[in-house]
N, C-alpha and C positions, 0 to 999 in steps of 0.2 A: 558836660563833656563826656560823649562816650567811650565806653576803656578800649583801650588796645586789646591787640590780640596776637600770642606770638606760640604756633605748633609746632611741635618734632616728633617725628616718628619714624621708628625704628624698629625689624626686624631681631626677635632673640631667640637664640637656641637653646629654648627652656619652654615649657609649660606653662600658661599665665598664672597657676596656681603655683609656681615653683618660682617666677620671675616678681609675684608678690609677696611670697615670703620672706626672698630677698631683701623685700624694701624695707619690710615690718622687724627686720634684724635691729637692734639697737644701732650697731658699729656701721649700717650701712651711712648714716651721715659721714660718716669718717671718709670711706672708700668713695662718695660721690664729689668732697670740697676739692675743689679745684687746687692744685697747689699753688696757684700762682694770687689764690686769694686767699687770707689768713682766716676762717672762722672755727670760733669753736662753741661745741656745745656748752650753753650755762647752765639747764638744766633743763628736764624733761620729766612729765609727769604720764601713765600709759603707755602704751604701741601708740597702733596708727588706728587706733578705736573713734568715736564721735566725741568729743570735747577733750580728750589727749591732748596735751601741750607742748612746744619745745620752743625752747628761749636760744639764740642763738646770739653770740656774739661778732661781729665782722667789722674788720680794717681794712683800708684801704688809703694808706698814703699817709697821712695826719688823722685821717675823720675815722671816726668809731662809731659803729650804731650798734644798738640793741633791737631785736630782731624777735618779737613773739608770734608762735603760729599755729594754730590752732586747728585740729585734724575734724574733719565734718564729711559726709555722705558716704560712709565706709561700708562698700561692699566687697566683703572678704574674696580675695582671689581673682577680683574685676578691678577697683578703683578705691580712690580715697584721696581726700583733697588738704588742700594747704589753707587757710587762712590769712593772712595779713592780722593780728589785735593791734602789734604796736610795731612801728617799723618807717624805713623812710621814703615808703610807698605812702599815695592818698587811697589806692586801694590794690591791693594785688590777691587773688585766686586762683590758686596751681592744683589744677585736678591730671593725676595720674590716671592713666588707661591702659588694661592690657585685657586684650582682646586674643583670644584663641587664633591660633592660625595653624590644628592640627594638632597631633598628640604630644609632638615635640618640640612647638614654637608657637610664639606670641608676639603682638604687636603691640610695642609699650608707644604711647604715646603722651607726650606732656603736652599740657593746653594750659596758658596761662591767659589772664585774663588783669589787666593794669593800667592806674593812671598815676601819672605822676605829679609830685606837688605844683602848686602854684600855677596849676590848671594849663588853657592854652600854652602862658610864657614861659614856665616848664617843659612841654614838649619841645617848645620849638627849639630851645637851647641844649636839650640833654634828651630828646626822644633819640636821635642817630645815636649816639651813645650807647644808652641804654639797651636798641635792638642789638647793635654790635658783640653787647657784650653777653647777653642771653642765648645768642647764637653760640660763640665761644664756649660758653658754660657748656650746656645741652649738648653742645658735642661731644665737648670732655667724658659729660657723666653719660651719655649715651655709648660711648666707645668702653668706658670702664664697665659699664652694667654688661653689656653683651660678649666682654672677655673675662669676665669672672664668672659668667655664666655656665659659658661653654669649658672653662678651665677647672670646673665643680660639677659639670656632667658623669666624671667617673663616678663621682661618691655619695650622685642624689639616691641609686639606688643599694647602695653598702650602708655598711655601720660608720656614723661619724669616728672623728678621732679625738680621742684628750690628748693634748699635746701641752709639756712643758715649756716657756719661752722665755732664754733670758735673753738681757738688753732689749727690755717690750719698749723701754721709751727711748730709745735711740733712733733713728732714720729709719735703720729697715726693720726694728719690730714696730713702731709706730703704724707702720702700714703693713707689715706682717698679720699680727693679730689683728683686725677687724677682714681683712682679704680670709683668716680662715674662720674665726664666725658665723660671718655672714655665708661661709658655706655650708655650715652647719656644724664646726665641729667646737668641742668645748678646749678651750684655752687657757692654760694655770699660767701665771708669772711668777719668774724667779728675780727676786727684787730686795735689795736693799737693806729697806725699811724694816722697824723691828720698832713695835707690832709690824705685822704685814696687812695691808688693807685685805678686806674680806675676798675669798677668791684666791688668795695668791700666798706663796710659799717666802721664807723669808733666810738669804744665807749669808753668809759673812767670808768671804775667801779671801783676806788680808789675815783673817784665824782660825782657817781652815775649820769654819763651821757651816754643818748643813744637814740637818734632821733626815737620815734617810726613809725614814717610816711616812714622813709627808709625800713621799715620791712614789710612792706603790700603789699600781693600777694606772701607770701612765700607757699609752699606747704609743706617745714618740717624743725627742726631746728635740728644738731648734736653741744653739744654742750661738748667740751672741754678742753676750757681753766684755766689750774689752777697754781698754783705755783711747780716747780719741788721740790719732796718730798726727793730727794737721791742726791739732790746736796748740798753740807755746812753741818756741824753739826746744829742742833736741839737746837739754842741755844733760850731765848725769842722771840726775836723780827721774827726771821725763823718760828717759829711757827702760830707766828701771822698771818707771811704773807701765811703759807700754808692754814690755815683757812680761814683768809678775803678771800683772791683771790679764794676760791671754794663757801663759803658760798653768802658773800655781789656777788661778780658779778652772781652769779645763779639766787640769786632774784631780783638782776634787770633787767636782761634779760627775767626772766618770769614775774615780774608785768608789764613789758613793752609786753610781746608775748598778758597778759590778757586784756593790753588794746585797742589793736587791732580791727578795725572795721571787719577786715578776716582775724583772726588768722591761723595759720598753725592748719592741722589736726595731726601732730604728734610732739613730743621734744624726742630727745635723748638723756640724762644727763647724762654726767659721773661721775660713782662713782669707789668704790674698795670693794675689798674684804677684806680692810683692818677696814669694817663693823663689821668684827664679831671678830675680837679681838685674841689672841694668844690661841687657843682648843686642842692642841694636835693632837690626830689622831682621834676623834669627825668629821663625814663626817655631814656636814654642808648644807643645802641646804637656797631655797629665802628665806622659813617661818620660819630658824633658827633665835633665838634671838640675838641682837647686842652684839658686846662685851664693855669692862669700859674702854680700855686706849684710851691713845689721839687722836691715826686714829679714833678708833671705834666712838667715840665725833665726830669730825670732818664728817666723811661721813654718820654719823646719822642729822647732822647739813645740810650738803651738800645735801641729797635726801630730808628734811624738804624743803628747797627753793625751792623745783621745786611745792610746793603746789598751788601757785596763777595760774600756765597753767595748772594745772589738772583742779582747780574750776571752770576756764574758758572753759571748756569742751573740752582740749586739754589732746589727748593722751598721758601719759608721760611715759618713760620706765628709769628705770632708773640701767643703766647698770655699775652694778657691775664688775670691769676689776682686773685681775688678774698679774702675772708679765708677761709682755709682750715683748716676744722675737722678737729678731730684731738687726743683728750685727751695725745698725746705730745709736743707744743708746739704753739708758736704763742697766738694768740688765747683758744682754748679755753682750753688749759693752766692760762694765766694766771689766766682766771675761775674753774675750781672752787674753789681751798681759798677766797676768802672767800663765796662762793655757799653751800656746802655749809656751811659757818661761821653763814648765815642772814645773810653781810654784804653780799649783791647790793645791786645798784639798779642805774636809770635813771642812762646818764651824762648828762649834760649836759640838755638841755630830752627828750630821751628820742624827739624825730620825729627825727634823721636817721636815713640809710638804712645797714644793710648788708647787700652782697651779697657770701654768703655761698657756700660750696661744701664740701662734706664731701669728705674724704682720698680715700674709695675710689670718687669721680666724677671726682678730678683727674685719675689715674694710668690711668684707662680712656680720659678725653678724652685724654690724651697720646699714647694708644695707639690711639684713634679718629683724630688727628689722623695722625698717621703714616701708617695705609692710608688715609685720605681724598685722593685726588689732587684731589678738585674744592676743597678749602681750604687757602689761603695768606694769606699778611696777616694782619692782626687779627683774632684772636678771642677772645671776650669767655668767660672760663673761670668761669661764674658760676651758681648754681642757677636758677630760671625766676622764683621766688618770694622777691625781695630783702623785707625785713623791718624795721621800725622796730628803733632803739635799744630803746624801750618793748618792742614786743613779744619781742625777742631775750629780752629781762630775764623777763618774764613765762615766756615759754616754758620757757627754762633751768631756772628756778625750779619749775616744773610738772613736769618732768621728774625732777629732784632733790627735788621734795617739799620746798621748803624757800620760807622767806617773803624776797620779795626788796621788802625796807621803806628801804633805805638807800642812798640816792642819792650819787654824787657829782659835785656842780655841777660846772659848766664854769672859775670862776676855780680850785677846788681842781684840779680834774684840769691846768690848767697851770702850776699852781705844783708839782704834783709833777713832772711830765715836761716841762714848755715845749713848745717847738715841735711836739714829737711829738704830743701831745696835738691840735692842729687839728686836724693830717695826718692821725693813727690815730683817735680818740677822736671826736671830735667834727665831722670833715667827714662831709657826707652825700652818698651815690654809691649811684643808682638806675638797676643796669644789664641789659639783657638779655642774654641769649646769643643776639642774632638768628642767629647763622651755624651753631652748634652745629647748634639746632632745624631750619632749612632743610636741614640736612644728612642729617637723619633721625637724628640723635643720641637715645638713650631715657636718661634721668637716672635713677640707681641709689635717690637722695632727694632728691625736686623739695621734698620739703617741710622745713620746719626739724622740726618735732618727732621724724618720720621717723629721719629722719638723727640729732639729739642721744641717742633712745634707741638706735638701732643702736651708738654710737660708746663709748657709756655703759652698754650692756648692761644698759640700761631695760626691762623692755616692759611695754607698756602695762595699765593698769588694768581690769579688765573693768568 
C-alpha cells in the first residue's frame, strides 16, 4: 500500500536560517503542541542533528501512545526530517522545508509521508479522520511559528535577554518560557523547590527567603507567581492565601530586585482586572478608579508591592490580565466538558462583561511589554473586544457545534461556589487595553471566535 501524502506551506517573516533555528530550539516542541492535544516530551537525546531522538508522549481520550522519532537528512538552515521508530503509525516521515524567499522570508513547508495500520481497512475506517486532523494540527503550528516569528523580529538583531520568571509552571509561564527561548533569550526560573533543579533559582516567600546574589546580571524579571483564585471555595484561610501569595512574595522579590548591585532594567507584575471591581457596562480603562470588593483589595495590595523596584529606578509595568483563554486551564478548561456535553448556558442574567484575552496574546504582551520602554504602570492585558456572558455562551457554542440551552442562575451559581461566584461568575468588568493600543500593540485575536477556533483547532465553516 502506498503512503499518503499530506503538504502545508506557509509564508514566514523570518529568514530560513532564522525560521530553522527556531525549530532546533529545545522548547520549540512546547510552543508547536496543539493545546487541545495533550503531549509531552519523555525524553530527548541531541538537536535536530542525524540520529537525534525525541520520545514523545500523547493522549487522546482513554488511549495513550508512546511516540519515538528519529531526526535524519539534516541540512542545517534548509531541512531535517522526522522518523516514525515506534509509534501508532505503520510508517510516518515528516520532512521540514524552508526555502529562502528573500533576505527576510521563507517558505516553511511540512511534507509528511504515512500509512496507517491495518493496511487498506485502516484507511478506510480512520484515513478521513486522520487527514482531518493533520490539517487541524499544521495550521495551528503554522500560525503559531509565523506569529512568534514575526513577534522576535525586534530582537533577531539585538542582544538576547536573561529574564527571571516566576510561576514558570502555571498556565501563562508554561507557555511563557519556551515563546521567549525559542526566541533566543535565556530564561532563569524562580521555583519552589529546594535544591532548585539545574538552571533555576530557588525562594521561599511564606519566609521571606530569597538569595539576592543568585539575581544579579538579570536583564528583566516576569513575575507570576500567585495562589489559584478559581480553585476551592473562598473560604478564610483561601483568602489569605490568595492575598499573602500575591502581596508578601511581590515585595520580597522586589525589596530583593532594589537591593541589587545591577538590578534589571525592567519587572513585569502580574496583576487582574479584577482591580476595578464589579462596573457593569462602565468601559473601564488604566486611569479608571479601583473597585471595594476583595479582588479589588487584593490587586490594589498586589501592584502597591511592586513599589520598592520602581524607587530603585526599575521599570515596573504592571499588567493587569484579564480571563485568559487557553484549553489547558483556566476558564476555558473548565467550560468544555459540560459545553461539549450540550450542558452550556448563560450564567447568571447573561449581560455582564468579560474581558477576555487568549494565551498566545498574553505571552507576546509580556514580551511586548518588556522591550516597550515608553510602558510602565498599569496596563490593561485584555483583547479590544470584551463580550457579554450571553454572547461568550453563544459563541463557544457556535464553535463547538453544540446547543447551549442550559442556564445557570445566579442563586445556583452561588450556592455552588459562594463568594467566588460574584467575583468570577457573575461580576461584570468592561475593560479596554488603552495603553497596549497607544503603543502600537497588533492583537494576535482581537476577536473571540478568532481566538476560541485557533485554541480549539476549529476552523471555520465555509
Amino acid at each position: 500500500m502506498r503512503p499518503r501524502l499530506f503538504v502545508r506551506r506557509t509564508r514566514l517573516p523570518a529568514a530560513a536560517e532564522d525560521a530553522f533555528r527556531w525549530h532546533a530550539c529545545p522548547d520549540a516542541l512546547a510552543r508547536l503542541a496543539p493545546p487541545w492535544l495533550p503531549v509531552t516530551v519523555l525524553s530527548r537525546s541531541g538537536g535536530l542533528e542525524d540520529g537525534a531522538r525525541v520520545v514523545l508522549g500523547l493522549r487522546r481520550g482513554p488511549v495513550h501512545w508512546r511516540w519515538v522519532a528519529e531526526h535524519r537528512d539534516c541540512l542545517p538552515g534548509r531541512q531535517f526530517c522526522d522518523v516514525q521508530v515506534a509509534g501508532p503509525f505503520a510508517f510516518w516521515e515528516h520532512t521540514h522545508r524552508f526555502e529562502p524567499a528573500g533576505p527576510e522570508a521563507c517558505i516553511l513547508e511540512d511534507r509528511i509521508r504515512y500509512r496507517l495500520p491495518f493496511g487498506p481497512g485502516g484507511q478506510l475506517l480512520a484515513g478521513w479522520l486522520v487527514e482531518r486532523q493533520l490539517a487541524r494540527l499544521f495550521a495551528y503550528r503554522h500560525a503559531v511559528t509565523a506569529q512568534d516569528l514575526a513577534a522576535h523580529a525586534p530582537c533577531r538583531e539585538g542582544k538576547p535577554m536573561h529574564v527571571l520568571v516566576s510561576g514558570a509552571s502555571g498556565l501563562i509561564g508554561s507557555a511563557l518560557v519556551p515563546f521567549l527561548t525559542t526566541g533566543g533569550h535565556r530564561v532563569t526560573r524562580l521555583v519552589r523547590t529546594t535544591p532548585p533543579p539545574e538552571g533555576a533559582v530557588a525562594w521561599n516567600p511564606d519566609y521571606g527567603e530569597l538569595e539576592a546574589s543568585a539575581l544579579e546580571g538579570l536583564d528583566a524579571v516576569v513575575h507570576l507567581a500567585g495562589e489559584n483564585i478559581a480553585r476551592g471555595r473562598w473560604t478564610p484561610e483561601k483568602k489569605a492565601r490568595i492575598r499573602d501569595s500575591r502581596v508578601h512574595g511581590t515585595r520580597l522579590l522586589c525589596e530583593t530586585l532594589a537591593r541589587l548591585e545591577r538590578p534589571p532594567q525592567v519587572l513585569v507584575s502580574a496583576s487582574a482586572i479584577g482591580y476595578y471591581g464589579n462596573r457593569g457596562d462602565e468601559l473601564l480603562r488604566e486611569e479608571s478608579p479601583p473597585g471595594d470588593d476583595f479582588l479589588a483589595q487584593v490587586c490594589r495590595d498586589w501592584e502597591a508591592a511592586t513599589a520598592p523596584a520602581a524607587a530603585r529606578g526599575i521599570r515596573v509595568v504592571n499588567l493587569r490580565l484579564g480571563v485568559v483563554l487557553s484549553p489547558r486551564g483556566g476558564a476555558l478548561a473548565q467550560m468544555l466538558t459540560p459545553f461539549r456535553l450540550g450542558l452550556g448556558g448563560v450564567v447568571g442574567t447573561g449581560r455582564q462583561y468579560i474581558s477576555w484575552i487568549a494565551i498566545d496574546d498574553v505571552v507576546e504582551i509580556i514580551h511586548f511589554c518588556l522591550l516597550t520602554e515608553s510602558l510602565k504602570g498599569p496596563v490593561n492585558a485584555v483583547a479590544p473586544q470584551p463580550v457579554t456572558n450571553a454572547e461568550f455562551t453563544r459563541t463557544l457554542g457556535r464553535v463547538l457545534r453544540r446547543p447551549t440551552l442550559l442556564p445557570l442562575p445566579a442563586a445556583v451559581a452561588r450556592l455552588l461556589f459562594g463568594e467566588m461566584a460574584d467575583a468570577l461568575l457573575l461580576a461584570s468588568t468592561r475593560v479596554e487595553p488603552a495603553r497596549l493600543l497607544a503603543s502600537g500593540y497588533r492583537f494576535r485575536y482581537p476577536e473571540l471566535e478568532g481566538a476560541l477556533r485557533h485554541l480549539l483547532g476549529k476552523p471555520r465553516v465555509a
